[in-house]
N, C-alpha and C positions, 0 to 999 in steps of 0.2 A: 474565424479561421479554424480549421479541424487540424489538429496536429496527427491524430491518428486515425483513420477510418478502416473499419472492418466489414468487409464483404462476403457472406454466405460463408462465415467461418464455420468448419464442423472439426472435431477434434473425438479419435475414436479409439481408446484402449482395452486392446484385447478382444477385440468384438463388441466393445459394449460402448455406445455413444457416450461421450461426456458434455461434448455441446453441440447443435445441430445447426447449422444455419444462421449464423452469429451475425446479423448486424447493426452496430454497433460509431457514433461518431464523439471523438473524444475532443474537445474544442480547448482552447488555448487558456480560458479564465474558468474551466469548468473546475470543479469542486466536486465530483460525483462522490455518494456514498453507495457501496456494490453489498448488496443482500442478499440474503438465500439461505435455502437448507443446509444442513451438512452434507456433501455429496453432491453438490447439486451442481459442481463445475466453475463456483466463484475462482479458487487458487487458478485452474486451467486455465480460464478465460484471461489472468495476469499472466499467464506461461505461456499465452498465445502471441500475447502483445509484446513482450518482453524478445519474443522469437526464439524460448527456449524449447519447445516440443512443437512436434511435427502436428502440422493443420495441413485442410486441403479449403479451397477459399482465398481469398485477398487481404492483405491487411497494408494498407498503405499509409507512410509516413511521410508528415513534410518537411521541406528543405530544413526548416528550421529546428529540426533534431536531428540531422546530420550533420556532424562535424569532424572532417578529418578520419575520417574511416570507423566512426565510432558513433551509436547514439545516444544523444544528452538524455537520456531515462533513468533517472534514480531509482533505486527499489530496496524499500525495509522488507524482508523474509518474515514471513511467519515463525519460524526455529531460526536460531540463533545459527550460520552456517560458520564458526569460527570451531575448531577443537579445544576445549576447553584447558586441553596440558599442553597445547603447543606454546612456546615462551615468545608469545608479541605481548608491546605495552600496548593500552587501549589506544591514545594515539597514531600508531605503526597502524591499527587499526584501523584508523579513520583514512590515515592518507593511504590505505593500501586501497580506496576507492578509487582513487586516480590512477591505477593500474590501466586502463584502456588506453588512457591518454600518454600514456611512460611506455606503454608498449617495447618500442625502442629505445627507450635509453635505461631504465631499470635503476633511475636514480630519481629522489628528490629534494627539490631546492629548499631553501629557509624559508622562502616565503610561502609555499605548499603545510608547511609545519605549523607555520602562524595561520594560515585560514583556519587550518583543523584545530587551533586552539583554540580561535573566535568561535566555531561550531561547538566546542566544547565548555566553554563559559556561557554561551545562549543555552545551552540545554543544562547548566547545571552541574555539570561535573567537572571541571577543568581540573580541582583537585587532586581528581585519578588518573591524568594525563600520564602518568607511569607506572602506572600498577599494570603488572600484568591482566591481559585480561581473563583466566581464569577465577583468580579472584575478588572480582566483584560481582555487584547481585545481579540477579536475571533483570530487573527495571534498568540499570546503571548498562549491564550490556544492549538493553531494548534502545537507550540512548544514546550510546557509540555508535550503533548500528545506523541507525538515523542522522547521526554525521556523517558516517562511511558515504550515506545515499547522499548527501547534500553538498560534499566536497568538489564534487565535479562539474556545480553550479547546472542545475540540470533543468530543462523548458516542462519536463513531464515529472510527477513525483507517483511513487506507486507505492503502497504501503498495505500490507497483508494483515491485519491484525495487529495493527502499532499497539493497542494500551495492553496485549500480555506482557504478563510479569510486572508492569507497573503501577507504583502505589496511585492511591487515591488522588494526592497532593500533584503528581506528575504528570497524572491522567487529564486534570484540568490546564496545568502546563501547556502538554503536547498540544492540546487542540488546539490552546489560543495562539501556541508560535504554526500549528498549520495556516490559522486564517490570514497570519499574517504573509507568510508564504505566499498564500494564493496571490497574491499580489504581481508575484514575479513569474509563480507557474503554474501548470495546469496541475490536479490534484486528482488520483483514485487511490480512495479507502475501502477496503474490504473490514468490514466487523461484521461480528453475531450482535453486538448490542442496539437492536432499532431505536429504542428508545434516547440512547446519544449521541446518537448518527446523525437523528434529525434535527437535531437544534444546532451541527456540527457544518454538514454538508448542504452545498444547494441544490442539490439534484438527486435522483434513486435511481440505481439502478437493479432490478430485478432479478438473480439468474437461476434460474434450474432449467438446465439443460438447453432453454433457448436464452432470451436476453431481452427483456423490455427497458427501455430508458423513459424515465417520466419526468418533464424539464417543473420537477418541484420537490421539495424537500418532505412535505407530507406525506404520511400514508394511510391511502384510503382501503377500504373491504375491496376495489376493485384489483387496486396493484396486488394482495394480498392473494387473492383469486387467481392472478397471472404466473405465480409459482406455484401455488398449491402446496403452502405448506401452514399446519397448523403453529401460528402465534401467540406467545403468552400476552393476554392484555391484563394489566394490571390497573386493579376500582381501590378506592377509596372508599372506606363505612367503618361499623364500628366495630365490624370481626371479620378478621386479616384474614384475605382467601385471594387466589388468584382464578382465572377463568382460561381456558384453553378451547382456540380454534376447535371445532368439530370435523374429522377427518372425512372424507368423503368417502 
């Protein structure tokens, strides 16, 4: 079942193409890892889907992320969109993700507080359930933030660079409660890091400027050839060197 399908997406700022002709199907257990250059329109293509910037193209969603005037799509930001002196506790934080669905009434229940507690004891920090959230670190805000997205119990999860700002120890964390995740939703990760994408995600998705989907987790010279962009491969021997794509 495709929860999202994209049809001849293009998305053009200032005169200058950021993606052309985008299509694109996003399936209900998929897992995709989204790759590319810097630039190359990976953030866009989540801005497309998310239906925050203006596309010309199709992008159709099913029934089953629509609810009640609002749809079930989680999404962790890249930057942290919280002001760092404004006075909410990281808590107030998480359940201010339920904002779409409080719409109209602008209150919430106890039991809205307790899920966001359970999301905050699976990720680790329930400790800081009051602490404002200025002062905690960019990883502990990387993990609020990702309850924010999860409070709303969502069919699609999207996440733009989840392991900035966090530790080593947390990095391995996050992935293993994504897979578990996948379980309940469909899953897009944007990273720079190919190398732990792939033992991460079941699928690649390619983007500079257009979009290839490859239903497999590897990456061959051919997908590499599809964006064109030069890749650090890193060999083993007895003196530490790394090797870099040849640019065209």
């Amino acid at each position: 079942m495709n929860l999202v399908t994209l049809q001849g997406v293009s998305v053009v700022y200032d005169g200058h193409p950021a993606l052309t002709d985008v299509s694109l199907e996003i399936r209900s257990d998929d897992f995709l890892g989204v790759i590319g250059p810097n630039g190359g329109g990976k953030t866009t293509l989540v801005k497309a889907i998310l239906g925050d910037i203006p596309y010309s193209g199709r992008i159709e969603y099913a029934s089953e992320l629509e609810s009640e005037g609002y749809r079930r799509i989680g999404y962790l930001p890249q930057i942290n969109p919280f002001d760092r002196t404004f006075p909410i506790s990281v808590i107030e934080v998480v359940v201010s993700g339920l904002q779409a669905q409080k719409r109209l009434i602008h209150r919430y229940r106890p039991d809205d507080y307790d899920k966001a507690r359970s999301l905050l004891e699976m990720t680790g920090i329930s400790d800081i359930a009051r602490k404002p959230i200025g002062e905690i670190s960019g990883g502990e805000a990387q993990r609020a933030l990702l309850c924010r997205a999860l409070i709303s119990e969502p069919k699609l999860l999207i996440l733009d660079e989840p392991a900035n700002f966090v530790d080593n120890r947390f990095e391995g964390e996050l992935y293993e409660i994504l897979r578990q995740l996948n379980r309940q939703m469909a899953i897009v990760m944007v990273s720079h890091d190919i190398g732990t994408i792939t033992s991460v995600v079941k699928n690649i998705v390619c983007v500079n400027r257009t979009v290839h989907r490859h239903d497999s987790n590897l990456i061959t010279a051919e997908q590499l050839e599809n964006y064109n962009c030069p890749i650090q491969i890193l060999s083993h021997g007895t003196v530490p060197h790394t090797v870099l794509k040849r640019h065209d």
